[in-house]
C-alpha positions as CSV (number, residue, x, y, z in Angstrom):
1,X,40.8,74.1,4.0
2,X,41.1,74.4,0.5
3,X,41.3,78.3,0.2
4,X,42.8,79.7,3.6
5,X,44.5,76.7,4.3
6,X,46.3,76.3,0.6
7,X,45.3,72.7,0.4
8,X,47.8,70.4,-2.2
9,X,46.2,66.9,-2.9
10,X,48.1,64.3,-5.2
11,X,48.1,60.6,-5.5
12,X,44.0,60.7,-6.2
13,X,44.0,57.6,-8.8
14,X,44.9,55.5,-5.9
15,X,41.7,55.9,-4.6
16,X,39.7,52.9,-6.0
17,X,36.6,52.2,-6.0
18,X,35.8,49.2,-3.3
19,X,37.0,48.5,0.2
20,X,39.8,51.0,1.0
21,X,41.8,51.2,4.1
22,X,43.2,55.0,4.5
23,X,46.1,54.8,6.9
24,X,47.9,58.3,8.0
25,X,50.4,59.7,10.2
26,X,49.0,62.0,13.1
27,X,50.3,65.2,14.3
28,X,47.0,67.6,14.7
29,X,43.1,67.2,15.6
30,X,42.8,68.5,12.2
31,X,44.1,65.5,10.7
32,X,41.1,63.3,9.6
33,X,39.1,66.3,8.6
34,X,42.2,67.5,6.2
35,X,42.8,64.0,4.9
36,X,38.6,63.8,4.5
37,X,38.4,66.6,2.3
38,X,41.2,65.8,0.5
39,X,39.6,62.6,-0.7
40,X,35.9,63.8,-1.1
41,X,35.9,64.1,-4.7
42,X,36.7,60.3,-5.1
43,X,35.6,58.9,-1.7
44,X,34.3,59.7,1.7
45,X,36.8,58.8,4.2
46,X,35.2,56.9,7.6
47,X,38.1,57.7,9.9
48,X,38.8,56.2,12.9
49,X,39.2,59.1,15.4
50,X,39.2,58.9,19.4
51,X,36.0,59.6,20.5
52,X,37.0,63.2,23.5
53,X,37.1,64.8,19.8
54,X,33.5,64.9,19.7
55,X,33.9,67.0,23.1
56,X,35.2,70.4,20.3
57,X,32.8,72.5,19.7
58,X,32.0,72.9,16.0
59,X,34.2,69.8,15.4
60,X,32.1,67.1,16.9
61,X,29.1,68.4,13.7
62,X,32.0,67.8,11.3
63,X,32.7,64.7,12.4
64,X,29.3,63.7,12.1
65,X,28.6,64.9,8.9
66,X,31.8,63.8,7.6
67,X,30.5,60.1,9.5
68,X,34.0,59.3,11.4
69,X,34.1,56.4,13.6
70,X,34.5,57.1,17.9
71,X,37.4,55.7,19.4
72,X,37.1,55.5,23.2
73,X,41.0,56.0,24.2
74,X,42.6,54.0,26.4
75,X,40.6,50.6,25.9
76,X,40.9,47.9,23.0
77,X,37.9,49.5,21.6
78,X,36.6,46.1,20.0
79,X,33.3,47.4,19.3
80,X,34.5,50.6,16.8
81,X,37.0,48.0,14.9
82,X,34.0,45.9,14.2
83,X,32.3,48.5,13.1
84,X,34.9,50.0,10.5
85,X,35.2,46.0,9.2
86,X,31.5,45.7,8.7
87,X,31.9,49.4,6.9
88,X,35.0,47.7,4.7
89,X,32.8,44.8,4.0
90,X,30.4,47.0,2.3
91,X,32.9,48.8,0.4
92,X,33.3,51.5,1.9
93,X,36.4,53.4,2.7
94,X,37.7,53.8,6.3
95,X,40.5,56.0,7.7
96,X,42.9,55.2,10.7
97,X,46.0,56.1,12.1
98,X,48.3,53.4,12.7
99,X,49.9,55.4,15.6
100,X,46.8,55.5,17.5
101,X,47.4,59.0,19.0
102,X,48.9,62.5,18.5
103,X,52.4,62.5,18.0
104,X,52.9,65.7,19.7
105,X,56.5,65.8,19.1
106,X,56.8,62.0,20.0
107,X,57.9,59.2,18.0
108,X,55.0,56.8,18.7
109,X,55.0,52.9,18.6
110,X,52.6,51.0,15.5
111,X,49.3,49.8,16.7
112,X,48.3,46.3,15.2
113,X,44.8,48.0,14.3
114,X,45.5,48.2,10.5
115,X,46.7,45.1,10.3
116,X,44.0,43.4,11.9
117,X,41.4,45.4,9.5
118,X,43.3,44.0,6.8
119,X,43.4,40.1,8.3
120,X,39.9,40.4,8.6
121,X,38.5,42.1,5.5
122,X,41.7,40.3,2.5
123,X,40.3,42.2,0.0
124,X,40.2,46.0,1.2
125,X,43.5,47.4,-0.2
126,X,45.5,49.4,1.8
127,X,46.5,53.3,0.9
128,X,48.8,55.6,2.6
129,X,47.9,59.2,3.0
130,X,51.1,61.1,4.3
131,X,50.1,64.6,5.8
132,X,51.9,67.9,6.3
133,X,50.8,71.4,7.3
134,X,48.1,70.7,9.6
135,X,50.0,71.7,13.0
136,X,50.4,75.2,11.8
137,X,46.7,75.5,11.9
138,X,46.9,76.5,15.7
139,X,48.6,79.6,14.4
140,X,45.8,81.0,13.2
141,X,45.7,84.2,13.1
142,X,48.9,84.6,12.8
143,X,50.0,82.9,9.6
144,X,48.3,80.6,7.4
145,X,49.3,77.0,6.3
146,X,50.4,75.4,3.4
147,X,48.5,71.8,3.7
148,X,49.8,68.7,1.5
149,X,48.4,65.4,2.0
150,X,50.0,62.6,-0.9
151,X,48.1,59.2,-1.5
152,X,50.4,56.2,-2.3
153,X,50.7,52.7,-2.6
154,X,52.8,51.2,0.3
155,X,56.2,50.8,-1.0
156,X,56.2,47.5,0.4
157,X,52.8,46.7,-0.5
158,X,49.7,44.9,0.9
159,X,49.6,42.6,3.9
160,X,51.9,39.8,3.1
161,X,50.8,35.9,3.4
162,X,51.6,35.0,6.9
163,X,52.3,38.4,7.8
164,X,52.2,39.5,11.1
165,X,49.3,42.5,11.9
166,X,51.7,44.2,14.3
167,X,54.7,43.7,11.2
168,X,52.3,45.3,8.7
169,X,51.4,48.6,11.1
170,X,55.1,48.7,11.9
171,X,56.4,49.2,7.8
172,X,53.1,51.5,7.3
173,X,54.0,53.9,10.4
174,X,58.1,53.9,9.3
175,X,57.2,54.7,5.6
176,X,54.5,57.3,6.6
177,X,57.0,59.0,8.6
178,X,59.8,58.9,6.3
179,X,57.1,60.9,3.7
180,X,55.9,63.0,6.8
181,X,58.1,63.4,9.6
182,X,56.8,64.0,12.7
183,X,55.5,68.1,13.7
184,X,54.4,69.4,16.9
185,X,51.4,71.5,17.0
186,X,51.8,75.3,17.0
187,X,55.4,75.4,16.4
188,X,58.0,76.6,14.5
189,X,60.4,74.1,13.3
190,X,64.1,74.7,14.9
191,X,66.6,75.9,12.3
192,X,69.2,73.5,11.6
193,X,72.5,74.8,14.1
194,X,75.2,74.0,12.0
195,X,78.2,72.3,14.2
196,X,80.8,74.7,15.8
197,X,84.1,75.2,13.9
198,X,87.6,75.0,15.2
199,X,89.5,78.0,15.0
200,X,92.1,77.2,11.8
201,X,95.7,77.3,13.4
202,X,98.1,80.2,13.0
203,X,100.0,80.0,10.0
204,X,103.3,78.9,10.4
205,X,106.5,81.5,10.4
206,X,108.5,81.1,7.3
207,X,112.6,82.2,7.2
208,X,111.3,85.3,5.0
209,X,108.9,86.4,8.0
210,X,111.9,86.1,10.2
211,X,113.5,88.9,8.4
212,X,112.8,92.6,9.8
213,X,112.1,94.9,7.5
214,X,114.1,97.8,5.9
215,X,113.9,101.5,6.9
């Protein structure tokens, strides 16, 4: 990641020490391991990540090592939230993606999952991790990428008093997106068509065009 995939890390002093919730957008399977080793100098990421990844060969042993969370899609999943709070609790730092899924091209509604965490463990701060590049990693061969992942404070900052969970995941996923706009695997972005142009109209005749000319 860091040699053939050209990795670009900034933002690294807002990785405390302490409870830490990582929230990032999600475009690629390669997300959580890209925004892992981006952060494994200061802290070791505990992503949330749904659980058919395990089912990738070679993946499911970095996920493992790397000590990610299963998500079993589809279901509330009550059991792996509990456990990434009881990780929180103990300081560590987990990972999730507020979008709960792939965009794959899609813009995706805010699950209340982050905000929950939060409700539930007050004094884990939040962190976004905004990701780009990571789609053109199922071009390989063919060309490499140029990975960037940013770490930043919310611009609106932690969960509010009173604040809804759903309200928090909402302003996470819209400020995540306006860093990292959505990408879908494997291809190239469409150039920007510019809007056709109406012919300009014929020049009018003046009383000197009217004129024939001399022999």
């Amino acid at each position: 990641m860091r040699w053939w995939g050209r990795l670009d890390v900034e933002g690294l002093e807002h990785l405390p020490s302490g409870p830490l919730i990582v929230a990032s957008n999600h475009d690629s399977y390669w997300d959580p391991v890209v925004v892992g080793i981006a952060a494994i100098r200061l802290r070791q990421i505990r992503a949330l990540s749904k659980s058919t990844l395990w089912k990738v060969k070679g993946l499911n042993k970095v996920l493992d090592g790397m000590r990610q969370i299963p998500v079993v899609r589809g279901t509330k999943d009550t059991d792996a939230l509990e456990r990434a709070m009881t990780e929180l609790r103990c300081g560590a730092c987990v990972g999730i993606f507020p979008e709960g899924t792939r965009s794959l091209g899609r813009t995706l509604r805010a699950r209340s999952g982050i905000g929950r965490m939060a409700a539930a463990v007050p004094e884990a701060k939040i962190i976004l991790a905004s990701v780009a590049g990571t789609t053109d990693i199922a071009r390989f061969p063919r060309r490499r990428p140029r990975l960037k992942v940013v770490f930043s404070e919310p611009r609106g900052g932690q969960m509010r008093p009173g604040e809804d969970p759903v309200e928090l995941a909402v302003r996470v996923v819209e400020e995540l997106r306006e860093r990292a706009p959505i990408s879908a695997a494997g291809r190239r972005p469409k150039a920007i068509e510019k809007p056709p142009q109406d012919p300009a109209p014929p020049a009018e005749k003046t009383e000197a065009d009217l004129i024939p000319p001399a022999h």
